[in-house]
N, C-alpha and C positions, 0 to 999 in steps of 0.2 A: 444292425444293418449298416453295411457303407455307404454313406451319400454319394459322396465322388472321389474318385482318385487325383491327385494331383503330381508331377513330377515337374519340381523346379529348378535350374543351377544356381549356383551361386550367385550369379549377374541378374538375376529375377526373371530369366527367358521360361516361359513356360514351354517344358517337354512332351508333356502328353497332358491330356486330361480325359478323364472318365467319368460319366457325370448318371449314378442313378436315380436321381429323383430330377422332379421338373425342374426348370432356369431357366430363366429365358437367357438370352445372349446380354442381354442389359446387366442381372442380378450375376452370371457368371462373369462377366469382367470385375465388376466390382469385389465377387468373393476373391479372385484371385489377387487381386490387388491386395486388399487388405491380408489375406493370409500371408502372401509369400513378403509381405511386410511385416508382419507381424514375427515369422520364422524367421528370415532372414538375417532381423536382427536379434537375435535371441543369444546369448553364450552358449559357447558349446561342454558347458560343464551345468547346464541347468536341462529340465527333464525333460522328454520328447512329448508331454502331452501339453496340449492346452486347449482351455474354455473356450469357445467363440461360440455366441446368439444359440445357447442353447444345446449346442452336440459339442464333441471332445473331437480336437484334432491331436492323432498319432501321427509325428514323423518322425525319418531317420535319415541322417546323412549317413551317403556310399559316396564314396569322393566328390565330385563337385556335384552330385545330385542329391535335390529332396526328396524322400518321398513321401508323400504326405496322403494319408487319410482321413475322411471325416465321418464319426459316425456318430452312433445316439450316445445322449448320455449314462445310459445302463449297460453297454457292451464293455467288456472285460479291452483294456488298454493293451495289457500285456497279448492277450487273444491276435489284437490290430498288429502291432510289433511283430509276430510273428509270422503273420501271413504277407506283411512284408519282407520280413527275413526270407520268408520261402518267394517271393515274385521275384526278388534280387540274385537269390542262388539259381533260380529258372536261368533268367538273362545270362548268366555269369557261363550257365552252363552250354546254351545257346550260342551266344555270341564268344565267350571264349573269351573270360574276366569285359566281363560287359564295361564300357566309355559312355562318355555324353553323343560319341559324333555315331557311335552306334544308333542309338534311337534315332539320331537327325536322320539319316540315312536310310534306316530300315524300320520306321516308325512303323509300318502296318505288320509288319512283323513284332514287334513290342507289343502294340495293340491285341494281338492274335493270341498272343498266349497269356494277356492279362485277360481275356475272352474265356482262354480254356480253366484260369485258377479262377475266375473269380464271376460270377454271373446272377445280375441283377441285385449287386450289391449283397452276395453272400460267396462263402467260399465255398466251391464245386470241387476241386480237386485239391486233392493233397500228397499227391503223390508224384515226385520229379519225373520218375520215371514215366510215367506213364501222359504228362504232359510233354516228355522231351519226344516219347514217339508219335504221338499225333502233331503237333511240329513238325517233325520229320517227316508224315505223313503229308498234310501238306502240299511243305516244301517240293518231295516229288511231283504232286498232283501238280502243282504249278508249272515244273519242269518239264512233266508231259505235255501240259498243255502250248507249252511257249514251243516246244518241237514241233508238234501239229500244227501250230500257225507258221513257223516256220517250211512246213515243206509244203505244206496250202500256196504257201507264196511264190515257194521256189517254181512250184507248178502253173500257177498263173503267171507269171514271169516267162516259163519259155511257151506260152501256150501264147501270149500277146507277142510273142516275136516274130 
């Protein structure tokens, strides 16, 4: 099972974080602290796993981001690697070669579709396809909605004139 998701850049800005088991806000600064130190300075010709307190963290650089998972010590690495390989192709396919300023920007859309792959710290979908159309899904619903408040307004607008 995954504890938490972490995505770091290179500069130690934390990008997102996913956190399935408890933390309080105390015990999560400090994991992030020590992880994205512990990663950060690591070579990048040495292995994407390591030991910490217990569970294995898998990460991978995608240009200037980490992305890092942390899970038990009995779940398959290569497993973790993968369904990051697959979170990263989502984005990529999403956002269109997914950036850091991307998440800045459209974080709860990042959030949303690590919601649709990945859910309570197990993998729920595995299939691009069919996370890019609920996505897409969505996406419209949103756009319907943002119209409807839009002509709600237009309407109170000339009705207060």
């Amino acid at each position: 099972m995954i504890q938490f998701v972490l995505l770091i850049s290179r500069q130690g800005k934390v990008r997102l974080t996913k956190w399935y088991s408890p933390y309080s806000q105390k015990e999560r600064t400090k994991v992030i602290r020590e992880l994205s130190g512990m990663i950060l300075t690591r070579g990048p010709k040495l292995c994407n796993f390591v030991e910490w307190k217990g569970f294995k963290v898998v990460y991978k650089r995608y240009a200037s981001l980490y992305f890092c998972m942390c899970v038990n010590q009995e779940d398959n690495e290569l497993e973790i690697l993968e369904i990051i390989h697959h979170f990263v192709e989502i984005l990529d396919r999403y956002f269109g070669s997914v950036c850091e300023l991307d998440l800045i920007f459209n974080f709860h859309k990042a959030y949303y579709i690590l919601d649709e792959v990945l859910i309570a710290g197990e993998l729920q979908e595995s299939s691009k396809k069919t996370v890019s159309r609920l996505v897409s899904a969505q996406d419209s619903l949103v756009e319907a909605v943002k119209e409807e408040t839009n002509s709600i307004s237009n309407i109170i607008a000339q009705a207060t004139k």
